[in-house]
N, C-alpha and C positions, 0 to 999 in steps of 0.2 A: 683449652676448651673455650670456645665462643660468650659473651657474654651470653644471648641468647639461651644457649646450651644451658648456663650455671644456674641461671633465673627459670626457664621450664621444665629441667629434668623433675624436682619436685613433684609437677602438679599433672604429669607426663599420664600418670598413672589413672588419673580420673579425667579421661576424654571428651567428656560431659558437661564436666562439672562448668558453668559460667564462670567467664573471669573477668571479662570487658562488658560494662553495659552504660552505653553512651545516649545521654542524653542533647541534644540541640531546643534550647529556648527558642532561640529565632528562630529554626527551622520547623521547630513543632512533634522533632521524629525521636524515636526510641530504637534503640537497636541493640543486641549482645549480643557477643562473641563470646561461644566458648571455647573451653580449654584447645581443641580439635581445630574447630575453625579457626583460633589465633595463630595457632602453629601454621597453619594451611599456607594462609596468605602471608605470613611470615619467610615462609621457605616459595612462594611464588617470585615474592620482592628478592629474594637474596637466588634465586635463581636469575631473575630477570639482570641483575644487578651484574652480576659473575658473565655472563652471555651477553648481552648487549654491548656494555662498559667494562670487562677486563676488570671488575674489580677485585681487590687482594688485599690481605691484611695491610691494615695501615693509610689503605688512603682513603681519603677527604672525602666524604660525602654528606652535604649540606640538606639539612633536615628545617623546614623555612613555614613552616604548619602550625595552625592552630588546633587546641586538643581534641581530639577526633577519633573514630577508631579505626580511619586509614593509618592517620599518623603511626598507629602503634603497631599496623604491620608494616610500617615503611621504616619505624627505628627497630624492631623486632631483625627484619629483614635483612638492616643493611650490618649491623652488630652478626649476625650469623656469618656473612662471608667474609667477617673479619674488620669493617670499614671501620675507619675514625668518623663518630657524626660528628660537625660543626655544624653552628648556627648562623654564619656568614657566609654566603656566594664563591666570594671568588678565591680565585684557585681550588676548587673544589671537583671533582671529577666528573661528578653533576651531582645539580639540587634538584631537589621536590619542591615544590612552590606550589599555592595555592592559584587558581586561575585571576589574574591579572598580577600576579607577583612576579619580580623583576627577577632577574638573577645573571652573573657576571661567569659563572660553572661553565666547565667545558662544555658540557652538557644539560639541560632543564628537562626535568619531567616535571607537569605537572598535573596534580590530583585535584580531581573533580571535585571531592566531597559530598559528591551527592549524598545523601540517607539511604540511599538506598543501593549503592554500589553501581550506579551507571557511570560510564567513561564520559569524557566531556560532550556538548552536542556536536555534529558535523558544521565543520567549515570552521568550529572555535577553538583549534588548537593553533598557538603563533608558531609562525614562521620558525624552523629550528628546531623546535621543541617537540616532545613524544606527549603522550594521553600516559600516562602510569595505567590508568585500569584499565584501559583496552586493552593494553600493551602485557601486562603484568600478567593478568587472569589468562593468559594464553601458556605460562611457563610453569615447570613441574611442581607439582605439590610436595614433594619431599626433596630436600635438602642435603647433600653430606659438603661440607667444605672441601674444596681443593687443595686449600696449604692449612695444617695447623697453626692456632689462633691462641699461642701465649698469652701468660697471664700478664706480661710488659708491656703487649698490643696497646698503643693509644685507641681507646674506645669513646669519649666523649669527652669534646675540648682538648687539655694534656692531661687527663687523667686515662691511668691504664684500665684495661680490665679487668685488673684486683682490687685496683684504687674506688673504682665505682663500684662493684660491689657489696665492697666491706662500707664504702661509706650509705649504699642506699640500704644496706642491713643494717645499720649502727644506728640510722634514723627510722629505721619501722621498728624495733627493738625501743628504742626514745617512745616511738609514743603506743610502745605497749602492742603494735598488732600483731598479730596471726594468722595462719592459713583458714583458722574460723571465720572472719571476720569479714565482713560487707564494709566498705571505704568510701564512705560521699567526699566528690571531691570538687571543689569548682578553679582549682588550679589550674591555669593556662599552660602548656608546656613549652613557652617562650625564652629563648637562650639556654644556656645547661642549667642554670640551677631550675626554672620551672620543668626540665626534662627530669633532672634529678629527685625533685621535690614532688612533683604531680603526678609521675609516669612510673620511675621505677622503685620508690621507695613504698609503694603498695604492693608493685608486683615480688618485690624483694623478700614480702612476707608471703608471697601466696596468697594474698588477698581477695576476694571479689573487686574489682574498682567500680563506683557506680560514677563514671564523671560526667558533670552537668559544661557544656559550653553554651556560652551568651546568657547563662543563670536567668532566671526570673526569682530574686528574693523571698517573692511571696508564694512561689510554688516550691519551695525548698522544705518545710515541713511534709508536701504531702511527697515530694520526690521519699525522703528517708522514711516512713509511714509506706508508702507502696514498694519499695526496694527491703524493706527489712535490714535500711542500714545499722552498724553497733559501733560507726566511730567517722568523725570529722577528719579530713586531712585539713591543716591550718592554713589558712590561704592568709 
């Protein structure tokens, strides 16, 4: 079974329930995702991904984003059809880059980031390169994988899909959270350990994630005060 699979069967059951809710400082925007809509665009990404790019258990696909709640249907997505995420470009089957990011991938998609889910503007996608959300939002909403997705599957870096697992459950476990629990996070999900530390060791517990990117220090009281956060991830 897919990472993806092991991390949402849990919270499968409450369709509702919030699980992403993304803050941008610099940008000024709020947005959640819940349980339904994670899954959504998760299995849009890993459709798109399977159908465009041939992708299959095991290979490369470079994940090059700042913490976001595209990023997490884009690691969501590529972990469903089996992919290895890496955090470097090349040799990669294609990366997701943010727009003006570089990449040496067979292939680049790159994610707009907008707040509000618009694809890039017209005329601003480079040479070579796909829009992910024009692109994405066009491809099915559900999901089943093509080839089964072992638990030896390289899923992020060289660890396997049991190996990240067990280790992002061993650290929500460490620090005490729950499927109860609300998680402010101002963790980047930069290289695998910020994916491992910021990304999947809240979703590991079932958590709510509340993560803040480009933080504003002085609005981080009322962020946890208006979210009804009950616990810090350690940045």
């Amino acid at each position: 079974m897919s990472l993806t699979e092991l991390l949402l069967r849990p919270v499968l059951g409450s369709p509702a329930k919030p699980l992403i809710t993304h803050y941008d400082d610099k940008q000024g925007s709020r947005v959640e995702l819940s349980v339904a809509t994670t899954v959504n665009w998760a299995a849009k990404t890993a459709n798109w991904l399977v159908d465009e790019f041939d992708v299959e258990p095991g290979d490369e696909v470079a994940v090059v984003l700042p913490s976001h709640w595209q990023t997490a249907g884009v690691l969501l997505g590529a972990w469903w059809c089996g992919a290895r995420v890496v955090t470097e470009t090349a040799g990669a089957r294609v990366a997701f880059v943010a727009p003006g990011g570089a990449s040496d991938a067979a292939a680049t998609a790159v994610v707009s980031l907008h707040p509000m889910g618009l694809g890039l503007p017209a005329g601003s996608v480079p040479d070579g390169a796909m829009d992910y959300l024009t692109e994405a939002r066009l491809s099915g909403d559900q999901f089943s994988p093509l080839f089964p997705v072992p638990g030896d599957t390289p899923a992020l870096g060289s660890s396997t899909v049991d190996e990240v697992l067990a280790e992002a459950r061993s650290r929500a476990s460490g620090l005490g959270l729950s499927a109860d629990d609300r998680v402010l996070s101002t963790v980047e999900w930069v290289g695998v350990e910020g994916i491992l530390a910021g990304f999947l060791t809240p979703l590991a517990a079932g958590a709510h994630l509340v993560q803040v990117t480009d933080a504003d220090p002085a609005k981080l009281a009322s962020r946890r005060e208006a979210e009804r956060t009950t616990a810090d991830l350690p940045s």
